[in-house]
C-alpha positions in Angstrom: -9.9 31.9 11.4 -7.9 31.2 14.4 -6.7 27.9 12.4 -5.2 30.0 9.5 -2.6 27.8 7.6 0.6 29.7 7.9 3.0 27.6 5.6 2.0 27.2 2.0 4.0 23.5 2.0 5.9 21.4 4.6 8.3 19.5 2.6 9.4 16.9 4.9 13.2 16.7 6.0 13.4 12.9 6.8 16.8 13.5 7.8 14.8 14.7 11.5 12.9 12.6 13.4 9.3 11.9 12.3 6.1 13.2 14.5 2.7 11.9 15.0 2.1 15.0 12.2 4.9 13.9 9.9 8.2 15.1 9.5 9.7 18.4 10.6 9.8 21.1 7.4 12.7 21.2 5.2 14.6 24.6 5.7 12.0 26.5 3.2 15.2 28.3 1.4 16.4 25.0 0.5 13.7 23.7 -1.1 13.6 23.7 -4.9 10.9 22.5 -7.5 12.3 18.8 -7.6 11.4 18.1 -4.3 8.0 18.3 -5.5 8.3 16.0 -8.6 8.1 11.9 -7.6 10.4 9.9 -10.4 9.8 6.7 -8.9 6.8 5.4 -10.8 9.0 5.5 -14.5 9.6 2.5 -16.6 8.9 -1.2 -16.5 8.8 -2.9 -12.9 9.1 -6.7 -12.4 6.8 -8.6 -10.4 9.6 -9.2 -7.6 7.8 -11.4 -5.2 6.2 -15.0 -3.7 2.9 -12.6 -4.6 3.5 -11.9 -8.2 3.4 -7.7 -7.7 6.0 -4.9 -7.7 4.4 -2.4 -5.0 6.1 1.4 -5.8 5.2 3.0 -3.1 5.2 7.0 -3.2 4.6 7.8 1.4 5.9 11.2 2.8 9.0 9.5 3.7 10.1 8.3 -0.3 8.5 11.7 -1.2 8.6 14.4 1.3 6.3 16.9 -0.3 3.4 14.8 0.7 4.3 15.7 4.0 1.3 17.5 5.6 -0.1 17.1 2.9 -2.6 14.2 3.5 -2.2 12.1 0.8 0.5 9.8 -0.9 0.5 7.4 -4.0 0.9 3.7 -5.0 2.4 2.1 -8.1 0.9 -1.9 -8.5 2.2 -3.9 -10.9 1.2 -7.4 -11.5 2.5 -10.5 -13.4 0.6 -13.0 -15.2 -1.4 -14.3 -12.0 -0.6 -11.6 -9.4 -2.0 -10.3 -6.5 -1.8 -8.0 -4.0 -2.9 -10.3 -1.1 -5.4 -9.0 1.7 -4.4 -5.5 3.6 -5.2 -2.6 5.2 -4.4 0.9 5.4 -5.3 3.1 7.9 -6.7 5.5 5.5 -8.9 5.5 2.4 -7.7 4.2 -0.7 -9.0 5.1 -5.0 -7.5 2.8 -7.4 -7.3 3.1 -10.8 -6.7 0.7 -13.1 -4.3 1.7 -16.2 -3.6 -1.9 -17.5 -5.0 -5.2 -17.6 -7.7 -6.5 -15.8 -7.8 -6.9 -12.2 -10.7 -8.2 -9.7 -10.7 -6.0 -6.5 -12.4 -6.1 -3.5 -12.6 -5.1 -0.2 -14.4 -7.1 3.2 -16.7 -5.1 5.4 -16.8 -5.5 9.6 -19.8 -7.4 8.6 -17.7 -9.9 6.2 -19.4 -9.1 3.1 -17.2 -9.2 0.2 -17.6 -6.0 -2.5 -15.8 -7.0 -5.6 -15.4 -6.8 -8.7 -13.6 -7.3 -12.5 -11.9 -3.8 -13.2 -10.8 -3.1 -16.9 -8.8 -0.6 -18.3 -10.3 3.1 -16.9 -12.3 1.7 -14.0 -11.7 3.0 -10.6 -12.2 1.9 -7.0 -12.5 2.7 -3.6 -11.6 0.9 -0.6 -13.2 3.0 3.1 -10.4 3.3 5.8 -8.9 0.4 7.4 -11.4 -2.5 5.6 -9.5 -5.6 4.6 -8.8 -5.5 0.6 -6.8 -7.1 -2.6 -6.4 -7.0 -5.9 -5.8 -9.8 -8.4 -4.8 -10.4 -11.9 -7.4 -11.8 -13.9 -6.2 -11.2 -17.2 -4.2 -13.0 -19.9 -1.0 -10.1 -19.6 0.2 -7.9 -16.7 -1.3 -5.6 -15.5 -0.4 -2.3 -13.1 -2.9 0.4 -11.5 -2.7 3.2 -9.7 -3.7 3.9 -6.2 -3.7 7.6 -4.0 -4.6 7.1 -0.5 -5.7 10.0 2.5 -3.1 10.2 4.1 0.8 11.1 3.9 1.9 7.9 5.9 -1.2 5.4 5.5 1.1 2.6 6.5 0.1 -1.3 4.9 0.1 -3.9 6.8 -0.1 -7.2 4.6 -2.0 -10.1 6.5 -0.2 -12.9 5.5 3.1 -11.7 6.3 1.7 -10.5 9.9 0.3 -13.7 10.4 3.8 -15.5 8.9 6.5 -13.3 8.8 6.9 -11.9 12.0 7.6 -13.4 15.1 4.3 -14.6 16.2 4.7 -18.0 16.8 3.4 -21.3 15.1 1.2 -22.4 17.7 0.0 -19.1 18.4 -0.6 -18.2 14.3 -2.5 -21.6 14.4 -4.6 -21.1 16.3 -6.1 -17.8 15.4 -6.0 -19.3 11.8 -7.5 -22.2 12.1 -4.6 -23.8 9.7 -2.9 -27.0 10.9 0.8 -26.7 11.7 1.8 -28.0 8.9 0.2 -25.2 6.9 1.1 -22.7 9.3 5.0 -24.0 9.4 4.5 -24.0 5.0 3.9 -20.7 5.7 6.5 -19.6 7.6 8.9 -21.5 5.5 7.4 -19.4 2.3 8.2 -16.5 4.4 11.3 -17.1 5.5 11.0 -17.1 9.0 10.2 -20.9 9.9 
């Protein structure tokens, strides 16, 4: 017992400067039952991107009562065609899909592919830090949810690593394999070329 818990919750204050363990706690006499209700995943969202998703993203610091907590949320929404291209986390992730029909899939460190059509009620896992996506198979939109392990899992998007940062063409090239044309397409679709 010499790791007892002490605090029953650890709202975060994101007003203080976040730690490798999350954000300090909110003064506990200020904190009320709405700062442990997430709003953010009401209503219609609008595929908003080159992509074709709306990503509503629900991390310690949009909702500090997942602070300490070890977990956070994911709204996806897809158009007509949409994908959430290949990512990581550096947690787990558990999807489940609530609309449409999606293929998902993750890539193993040995490159095998695990994928598959989801419907309506299906749910899947992605392990920690594989490489995975999601597409829109279907003839209308479609929008799942995800929870992931961890109260900042962070998601880092390959493509716009590769393209949207400031590695440079030659450099993105040749750890691509693309020609420079492609890569410098990229860029362009990015906004950074």
């Amino acid at each position: 017992m010499s790791h007892a818990i002490e605090l029953d919750f650890c709202v975060g204050d994101p007003t203080l400067p976040r730690g490798p363990q999350g954000y300090a706690c909110k003064d506990p006499a200020k904190v009320t039952t709405d700062d442990f209700v997430y709003t953010g995943f009401r209503g219609e969202k609008t595929p908003n991107n080159v992509f074709g998703n709306n990503v509503t993203l629900a991390f310690s610091d949009v909702f500090p009562a997942f602070n300490g907590l070890g977990i956070s949320m994911a709204r996806l929404d897809f158009a007509i065609g949409g994908v959430v291209p290949v990512h990581s986390h550096r947690t787990s992730e558990v999807l489940i899909l609530v609309k449409g029909s999606i293929i998902a899939g993750f890539i193993d460190t040995n490159n095998t592919a695990y994928y598959k059509r989801l419907e309506v009620g299906d749910v899947m896992v992605f392990p920690q830090a594989m490489l995975h996506f999601q597409i829109n198979v279907g003839k209308t939109p479609a929008t799942a949810y995800v929870s992931l392990n961890g109260a900042n899992p962070a998601l880092q998007l390959t493509p716009t690593a590769l393209f949207a940062g400031n590695l440079p063409a030659n450099i993105a090239q040749k750890i691509t394999l693309l020609s420079r044309k492609e890569v410098m397409q990229m860029k362009r679709i990015f906004g950074t070329a």
